[in-house]
KEKE-3310 file (N, C-alpha, C; in steps of 0.2 Angstrom, whole numbers, plus 5000, padded with zeros to 4 digits):
npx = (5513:5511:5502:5495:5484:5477:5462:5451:5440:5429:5424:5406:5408:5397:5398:5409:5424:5426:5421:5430:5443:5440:5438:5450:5458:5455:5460:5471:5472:5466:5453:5438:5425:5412:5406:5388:5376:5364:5364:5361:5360:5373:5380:5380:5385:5398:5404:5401:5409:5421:5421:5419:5432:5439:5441:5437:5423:5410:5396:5387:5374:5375:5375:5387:5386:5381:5384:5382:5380:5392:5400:5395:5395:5409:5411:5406:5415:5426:5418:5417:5427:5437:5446:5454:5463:5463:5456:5445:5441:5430:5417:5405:5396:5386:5377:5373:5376:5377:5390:5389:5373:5368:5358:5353:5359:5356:5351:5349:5356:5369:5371:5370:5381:5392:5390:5391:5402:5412:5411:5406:5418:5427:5418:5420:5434:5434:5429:5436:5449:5452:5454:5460:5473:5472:5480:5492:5495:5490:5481:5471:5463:5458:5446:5448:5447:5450:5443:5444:5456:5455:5444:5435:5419:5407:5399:5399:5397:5403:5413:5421:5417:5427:5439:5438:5439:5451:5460:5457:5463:5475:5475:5471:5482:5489:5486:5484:5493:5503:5500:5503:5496:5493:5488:5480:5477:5470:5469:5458:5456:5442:5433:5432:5418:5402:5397:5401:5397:5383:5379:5382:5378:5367:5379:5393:5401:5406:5413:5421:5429:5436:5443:5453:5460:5464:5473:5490:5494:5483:5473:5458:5454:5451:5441:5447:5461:5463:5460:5472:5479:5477:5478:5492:5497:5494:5500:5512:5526:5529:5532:5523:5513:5498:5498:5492:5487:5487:5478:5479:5480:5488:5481:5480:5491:5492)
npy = (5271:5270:5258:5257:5262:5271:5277:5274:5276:5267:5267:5261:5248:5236:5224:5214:5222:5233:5226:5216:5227:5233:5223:5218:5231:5233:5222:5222:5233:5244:5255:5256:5263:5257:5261:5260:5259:5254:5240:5236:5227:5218:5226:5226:5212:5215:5222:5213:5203:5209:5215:5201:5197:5205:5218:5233:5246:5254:5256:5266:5273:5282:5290:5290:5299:5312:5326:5331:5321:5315:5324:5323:5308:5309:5315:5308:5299:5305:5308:5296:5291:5300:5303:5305:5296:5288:5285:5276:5277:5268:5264:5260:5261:5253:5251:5239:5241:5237:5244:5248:5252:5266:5272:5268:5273:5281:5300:5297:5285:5290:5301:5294:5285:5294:5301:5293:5285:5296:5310:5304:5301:5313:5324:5314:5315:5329:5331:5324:5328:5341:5331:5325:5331:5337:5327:5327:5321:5308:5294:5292:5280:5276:5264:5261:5255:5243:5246:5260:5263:5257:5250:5244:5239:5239:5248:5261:5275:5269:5265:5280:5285:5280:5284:5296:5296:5292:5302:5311:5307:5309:5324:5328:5322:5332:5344:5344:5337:5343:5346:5335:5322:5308:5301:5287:5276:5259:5251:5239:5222:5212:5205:5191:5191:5194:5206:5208:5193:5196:5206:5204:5191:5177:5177:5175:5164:5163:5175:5174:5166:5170:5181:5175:5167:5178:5183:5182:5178:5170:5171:5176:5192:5190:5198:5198:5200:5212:5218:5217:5224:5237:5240:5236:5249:5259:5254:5256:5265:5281:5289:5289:5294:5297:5288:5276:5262:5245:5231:5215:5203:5204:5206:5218:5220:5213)
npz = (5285:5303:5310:5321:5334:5326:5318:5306:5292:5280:5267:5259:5264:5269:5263:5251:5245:5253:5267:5269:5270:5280:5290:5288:5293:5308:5315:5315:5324:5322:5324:5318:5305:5299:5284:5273:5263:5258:5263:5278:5284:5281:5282:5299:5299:5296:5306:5317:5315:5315:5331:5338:5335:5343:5339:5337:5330:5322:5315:5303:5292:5275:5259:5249:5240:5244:5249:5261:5270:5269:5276:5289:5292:5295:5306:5313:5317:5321:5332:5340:5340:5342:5332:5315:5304:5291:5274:5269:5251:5246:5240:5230:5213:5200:5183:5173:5156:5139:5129:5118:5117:5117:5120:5132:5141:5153:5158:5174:5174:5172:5183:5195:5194:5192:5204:5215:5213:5209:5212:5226:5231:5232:5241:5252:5254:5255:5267:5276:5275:5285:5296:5297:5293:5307:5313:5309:5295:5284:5277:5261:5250:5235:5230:5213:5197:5183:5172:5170:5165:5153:5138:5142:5152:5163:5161:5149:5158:5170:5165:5163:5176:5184:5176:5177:5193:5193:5190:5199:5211:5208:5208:5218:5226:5224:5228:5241:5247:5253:5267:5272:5267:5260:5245:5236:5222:5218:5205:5203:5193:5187:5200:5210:5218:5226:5222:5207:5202:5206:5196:5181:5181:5174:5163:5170:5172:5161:5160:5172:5165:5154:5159:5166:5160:5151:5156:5162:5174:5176:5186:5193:5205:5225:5235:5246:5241:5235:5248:5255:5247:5246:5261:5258:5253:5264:5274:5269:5260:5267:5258:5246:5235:5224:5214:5203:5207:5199:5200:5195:5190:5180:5168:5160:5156:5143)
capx = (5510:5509:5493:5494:5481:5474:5456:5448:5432:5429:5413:5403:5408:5394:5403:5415:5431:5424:5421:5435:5448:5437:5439:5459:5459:5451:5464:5477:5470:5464:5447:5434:5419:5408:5398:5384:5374:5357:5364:5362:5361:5379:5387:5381:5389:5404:5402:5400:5416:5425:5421:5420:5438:5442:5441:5432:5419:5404:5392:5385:5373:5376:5375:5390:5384:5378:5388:5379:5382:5398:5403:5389:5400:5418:5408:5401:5420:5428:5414:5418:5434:5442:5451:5451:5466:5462:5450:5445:5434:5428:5409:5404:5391:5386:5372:5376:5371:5381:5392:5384:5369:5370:5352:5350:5366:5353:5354:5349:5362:5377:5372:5371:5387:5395:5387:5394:5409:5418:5408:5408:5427:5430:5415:5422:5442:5435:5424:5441:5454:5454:5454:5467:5477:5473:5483:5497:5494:5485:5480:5466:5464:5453:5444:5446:5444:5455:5438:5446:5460:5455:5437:5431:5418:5400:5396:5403:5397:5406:5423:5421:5418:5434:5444:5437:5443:5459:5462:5454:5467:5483:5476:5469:5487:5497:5483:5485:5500:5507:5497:5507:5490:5495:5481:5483:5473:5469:5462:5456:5450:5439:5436:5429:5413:5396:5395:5401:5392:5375:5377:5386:5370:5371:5386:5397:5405:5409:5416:5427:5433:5437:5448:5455:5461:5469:5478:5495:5496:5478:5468:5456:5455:5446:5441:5453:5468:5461:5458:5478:5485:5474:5483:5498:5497:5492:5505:5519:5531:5527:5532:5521:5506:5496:5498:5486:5491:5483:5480:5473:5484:5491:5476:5480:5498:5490)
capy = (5273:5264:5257:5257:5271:5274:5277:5273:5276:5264:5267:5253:5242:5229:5218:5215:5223:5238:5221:5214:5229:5233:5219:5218:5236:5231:5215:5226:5238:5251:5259:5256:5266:5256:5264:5256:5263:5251:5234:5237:5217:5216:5231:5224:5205:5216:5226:5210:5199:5214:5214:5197:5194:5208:5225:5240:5246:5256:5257:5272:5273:5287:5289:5297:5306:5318:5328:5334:5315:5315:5325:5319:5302:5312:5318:5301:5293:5308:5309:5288:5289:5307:5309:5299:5296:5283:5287:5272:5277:5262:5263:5262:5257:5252:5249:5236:5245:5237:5249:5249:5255:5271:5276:5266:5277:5288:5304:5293:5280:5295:5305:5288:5283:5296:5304:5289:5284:5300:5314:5304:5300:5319:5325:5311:5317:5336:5332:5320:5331:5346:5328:5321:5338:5339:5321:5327:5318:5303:5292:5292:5275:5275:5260:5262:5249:5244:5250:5267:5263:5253:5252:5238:5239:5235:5250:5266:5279:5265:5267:5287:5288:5277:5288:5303:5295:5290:5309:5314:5304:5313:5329:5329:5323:5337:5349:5341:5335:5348:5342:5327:5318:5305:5300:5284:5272:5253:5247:5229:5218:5207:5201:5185:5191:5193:5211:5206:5191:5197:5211:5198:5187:5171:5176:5175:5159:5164:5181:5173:5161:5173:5186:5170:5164:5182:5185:5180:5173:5164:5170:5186:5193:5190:5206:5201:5201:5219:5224:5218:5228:5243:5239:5238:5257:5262:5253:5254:5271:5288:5294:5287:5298:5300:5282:5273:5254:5239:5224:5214:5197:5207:5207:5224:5220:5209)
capz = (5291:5309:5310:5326:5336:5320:5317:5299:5290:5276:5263:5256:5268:5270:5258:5247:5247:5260:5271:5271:5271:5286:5295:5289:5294:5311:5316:5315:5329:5317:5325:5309:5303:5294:5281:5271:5261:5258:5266:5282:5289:5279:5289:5303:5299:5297:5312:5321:5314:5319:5336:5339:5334:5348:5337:5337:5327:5320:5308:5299:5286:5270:5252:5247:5235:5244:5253:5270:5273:5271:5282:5296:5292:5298:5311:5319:5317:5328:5339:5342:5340:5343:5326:5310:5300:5286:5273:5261:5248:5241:5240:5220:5210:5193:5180:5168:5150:5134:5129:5109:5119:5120:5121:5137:5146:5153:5164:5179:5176:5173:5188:5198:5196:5194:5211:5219:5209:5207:5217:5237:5236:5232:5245:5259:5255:5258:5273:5281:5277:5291:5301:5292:5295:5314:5315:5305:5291:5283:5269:5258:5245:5233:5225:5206:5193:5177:5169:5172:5160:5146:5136:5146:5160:5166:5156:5148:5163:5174:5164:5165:5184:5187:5175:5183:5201:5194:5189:5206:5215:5205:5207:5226:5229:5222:5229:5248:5250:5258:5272:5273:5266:5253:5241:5231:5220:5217:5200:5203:5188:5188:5205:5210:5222:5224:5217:5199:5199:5202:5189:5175:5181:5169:5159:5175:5172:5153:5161:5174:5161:5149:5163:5169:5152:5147:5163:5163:5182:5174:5191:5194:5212:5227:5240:5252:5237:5234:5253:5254:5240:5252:5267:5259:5252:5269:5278:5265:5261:5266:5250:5237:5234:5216:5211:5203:5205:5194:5203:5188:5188:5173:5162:5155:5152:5134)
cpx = (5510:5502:5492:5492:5477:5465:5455:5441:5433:5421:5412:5407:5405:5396:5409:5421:5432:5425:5428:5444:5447:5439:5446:5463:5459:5456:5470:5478:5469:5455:5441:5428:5417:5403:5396:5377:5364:5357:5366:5362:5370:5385:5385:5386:5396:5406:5404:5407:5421:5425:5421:5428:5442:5444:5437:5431:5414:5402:5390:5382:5374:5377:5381:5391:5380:5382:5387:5379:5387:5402:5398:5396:5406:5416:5408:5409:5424:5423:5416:5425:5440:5447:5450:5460:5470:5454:5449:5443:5433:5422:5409:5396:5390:5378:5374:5371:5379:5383:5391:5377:5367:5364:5349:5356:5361:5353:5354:5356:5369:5377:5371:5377:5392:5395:5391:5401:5416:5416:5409:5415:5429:5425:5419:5429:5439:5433:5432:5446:5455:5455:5459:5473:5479:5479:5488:5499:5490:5485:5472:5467:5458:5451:5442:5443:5448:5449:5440:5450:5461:5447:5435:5427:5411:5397:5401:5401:5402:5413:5425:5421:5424:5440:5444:5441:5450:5463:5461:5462:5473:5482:5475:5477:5492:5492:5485:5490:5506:5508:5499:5501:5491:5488:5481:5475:5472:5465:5462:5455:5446:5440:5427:5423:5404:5393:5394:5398:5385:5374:5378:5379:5375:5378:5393:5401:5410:5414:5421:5433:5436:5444:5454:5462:5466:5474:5483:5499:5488:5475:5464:5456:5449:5445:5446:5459:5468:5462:5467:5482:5482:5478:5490:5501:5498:5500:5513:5522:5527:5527:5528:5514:5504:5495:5492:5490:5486:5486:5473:5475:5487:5488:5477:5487:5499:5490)
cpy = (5267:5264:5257:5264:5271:5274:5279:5273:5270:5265:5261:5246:5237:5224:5218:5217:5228:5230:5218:5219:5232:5230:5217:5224:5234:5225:5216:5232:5243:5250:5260:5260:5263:5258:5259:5260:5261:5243:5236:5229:5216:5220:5228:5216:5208:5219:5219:5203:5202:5213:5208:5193:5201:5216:5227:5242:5249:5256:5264:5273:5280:5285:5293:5300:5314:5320:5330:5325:5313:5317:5325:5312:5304:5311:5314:5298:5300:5306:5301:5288:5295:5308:5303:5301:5292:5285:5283:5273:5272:5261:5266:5258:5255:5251:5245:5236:5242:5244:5251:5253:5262:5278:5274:5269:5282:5294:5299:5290:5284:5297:5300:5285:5286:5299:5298:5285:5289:5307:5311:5304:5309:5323:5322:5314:5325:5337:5332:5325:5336:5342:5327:5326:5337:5331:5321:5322:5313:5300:5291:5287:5274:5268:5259:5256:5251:5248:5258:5268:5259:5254:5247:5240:5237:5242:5257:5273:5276:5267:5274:5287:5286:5279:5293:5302:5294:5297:5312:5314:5306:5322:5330:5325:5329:5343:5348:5338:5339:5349:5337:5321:5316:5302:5295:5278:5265:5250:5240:5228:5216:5204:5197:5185:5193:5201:5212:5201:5191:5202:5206:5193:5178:5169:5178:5170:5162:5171:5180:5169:5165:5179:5181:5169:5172:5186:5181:5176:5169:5163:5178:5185:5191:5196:5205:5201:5208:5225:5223:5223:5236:5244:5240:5244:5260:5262:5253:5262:5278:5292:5290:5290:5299:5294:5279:5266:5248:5234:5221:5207:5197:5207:5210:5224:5215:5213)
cpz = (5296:5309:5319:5331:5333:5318:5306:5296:5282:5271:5260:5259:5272:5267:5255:5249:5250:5265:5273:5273:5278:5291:5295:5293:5304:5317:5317:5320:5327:5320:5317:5310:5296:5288:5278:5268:5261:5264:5272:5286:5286:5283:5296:5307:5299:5303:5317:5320:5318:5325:5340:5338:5338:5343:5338:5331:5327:5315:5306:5292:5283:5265:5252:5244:5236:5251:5261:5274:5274:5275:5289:5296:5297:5303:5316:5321:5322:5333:5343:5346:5341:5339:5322:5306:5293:5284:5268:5257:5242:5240:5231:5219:5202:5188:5172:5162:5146:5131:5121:5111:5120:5124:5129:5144:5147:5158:5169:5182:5177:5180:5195:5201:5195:5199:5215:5218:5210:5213:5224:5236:5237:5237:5251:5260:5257:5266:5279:5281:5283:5296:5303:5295:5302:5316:5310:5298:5289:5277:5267:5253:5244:5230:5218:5203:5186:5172:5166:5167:5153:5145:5137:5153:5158:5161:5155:5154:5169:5173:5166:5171:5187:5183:5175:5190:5199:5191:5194:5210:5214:5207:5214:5229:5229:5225:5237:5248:5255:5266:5275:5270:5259:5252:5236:5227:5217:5211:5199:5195:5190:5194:5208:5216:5221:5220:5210:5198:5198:5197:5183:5176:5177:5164:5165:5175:5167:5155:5165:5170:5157:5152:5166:5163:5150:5153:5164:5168:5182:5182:5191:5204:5217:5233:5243:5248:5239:5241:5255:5252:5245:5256:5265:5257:5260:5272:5276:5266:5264:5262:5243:5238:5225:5212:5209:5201:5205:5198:5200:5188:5181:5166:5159:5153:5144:5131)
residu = (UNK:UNK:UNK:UNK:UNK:UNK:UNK:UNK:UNK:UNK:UNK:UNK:UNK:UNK:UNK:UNK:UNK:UNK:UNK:UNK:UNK:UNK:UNK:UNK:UNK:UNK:UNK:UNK:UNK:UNK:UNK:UNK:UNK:UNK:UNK:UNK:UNK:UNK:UNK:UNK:UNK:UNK:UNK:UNK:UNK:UNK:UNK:UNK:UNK:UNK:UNK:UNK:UNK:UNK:UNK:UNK:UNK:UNK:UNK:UNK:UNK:UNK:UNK:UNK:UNK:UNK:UNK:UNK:UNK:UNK:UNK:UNK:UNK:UNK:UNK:UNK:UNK:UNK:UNK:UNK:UNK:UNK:UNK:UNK:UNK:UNK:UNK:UNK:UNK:UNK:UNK:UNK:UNK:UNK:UNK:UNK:UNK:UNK:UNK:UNK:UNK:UNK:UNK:UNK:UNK:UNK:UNK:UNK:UNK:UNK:UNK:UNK:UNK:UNK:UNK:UNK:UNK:UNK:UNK:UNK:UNK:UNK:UNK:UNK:UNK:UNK:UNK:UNK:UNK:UNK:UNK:UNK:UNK:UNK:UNK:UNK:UNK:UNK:UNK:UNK:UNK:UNK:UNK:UNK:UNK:UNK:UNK:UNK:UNK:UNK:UNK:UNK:UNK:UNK:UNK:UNK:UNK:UNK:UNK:UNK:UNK:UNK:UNK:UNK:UNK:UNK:UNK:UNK:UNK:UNK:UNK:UNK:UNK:UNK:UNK:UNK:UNK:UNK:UNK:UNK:UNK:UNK:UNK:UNK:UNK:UNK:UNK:UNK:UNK:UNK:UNK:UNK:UNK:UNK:UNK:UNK:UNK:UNK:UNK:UNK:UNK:UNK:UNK:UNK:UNK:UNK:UNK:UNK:UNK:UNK:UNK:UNK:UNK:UNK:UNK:UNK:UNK:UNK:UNK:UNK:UNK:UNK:UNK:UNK:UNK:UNK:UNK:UNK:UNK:UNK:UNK:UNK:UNK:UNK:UNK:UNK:UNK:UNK:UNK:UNK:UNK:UNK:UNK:UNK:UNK:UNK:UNK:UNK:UNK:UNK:UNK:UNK:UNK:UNK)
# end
């Protein structure tokens, strides 16, 4: 896709790899829609990068777990920007429960993360697409996680909702594509910012030591690697839809 023209929504874009695909999104002449679900001072700091280095931008708070927010979100990025044709959905969350524990995997924490993990991207993809459509086409990239394909992650509802999403993302292509709206997915490893380290807490050294150490190119990622590997989907072939592509430093090729 030419980026150029283009209007983008972005979820969980106060931080992290929302933030900076944002503001890569953004520097490129791409029309951004901030969302943000609680950090509202962080979407602002993104908000405010962005325009400050001569792009355009809003913010918009929503959970996308709940759908009457998500299409209010569409909503707010036409009404700004008269059509939308980028839909990133990287807003996630987690609750880090050992996965021996099974007694503390409790309804809460399931419908938590799978509400926001697996449920908004398939809400936000239904809300965007008749947008997506009126602009002949579009891209939709999700924010997986290698979690989704191995039995490692912050917890076992965590690895489910990313290999739920990474099912979503093969089948919401072959459903929509017809449309011209390719649909593809990014499983990060271990990446080097402030979301994994305040979950991981004190054992955050011994965790990046550990990913570091069984990674082949002996580095994990930082958001803007992740918000790269985004953009380059975006802005790469017109034919690759359904993908789920590992950007791990080839952790999972051991």
């Amino acid at each position: 896709m030419n980026l150029e023209n283009k209007v983008a929504i972005v979820t969980g874009a106060s931080s992290g790899v929302g933030a900076a695909t944002a503001i890569k999104l953004a520097a490129q002449s791409v029309k951004v829609l901030v969302n943000y679900a609680r950090s509202r001072s962080g979407a602002e700091a993104t908000v405010a990068q962005i325009k400050n280095a001569g792009g355009v931008a809003v913010m918009f708070k929503a959970d996308v777990s709940d759908d009457l927010q998500c299409i209010a979100m569409v909503q707010k990025a036409v009404e700004e920007f008269g059509q939308l044709d980028i839909l990133v959905n990287n807003a996630g969350t987690t609750t880090y429960v050992e996965h021996k524990n099974l007694d503390l995997l409790s309804d809460a924490v399931w419908e938590s993360t799978l509400g926001t993990n697996l449920m908004g991207p398939f809400y936000m993809t239904r809300a965007a697409l008749p947008e997506l459509i009126k602009q002949g086409g579009g891209e939709v990239v999700m924010t997986s996680s290698i979690a989704g394909l191995t039995t490692n992650g912050s917890s076992m509802a965590y690895c489910a909702s990313k290999a739920g999403l990474n099912s979503l993302t093969r089948t919401l292509a072959k459903a929509i594509g017809e449309h011209n709206v390719r649909v593809n997915a990014i499983c990060p490893g271990l990446i080097n910012g402030k979301w994994a380290s305040e979950g991981w807490g004190d054992n955050w050294s011994s965790v990046i030591e550990f990913a570091e150490g069984a990674a082949p190119l002996g580095k994990v990622s930082t958001p803007e690697d992740i918000a790269d590997s985004i953009i380059s989907v975006i802005t790469g072939t017109d034919l690759m839809t359904g993908q789920i592509i590992t950007v791990d430093g080839g952790f999972t090729i051991n």
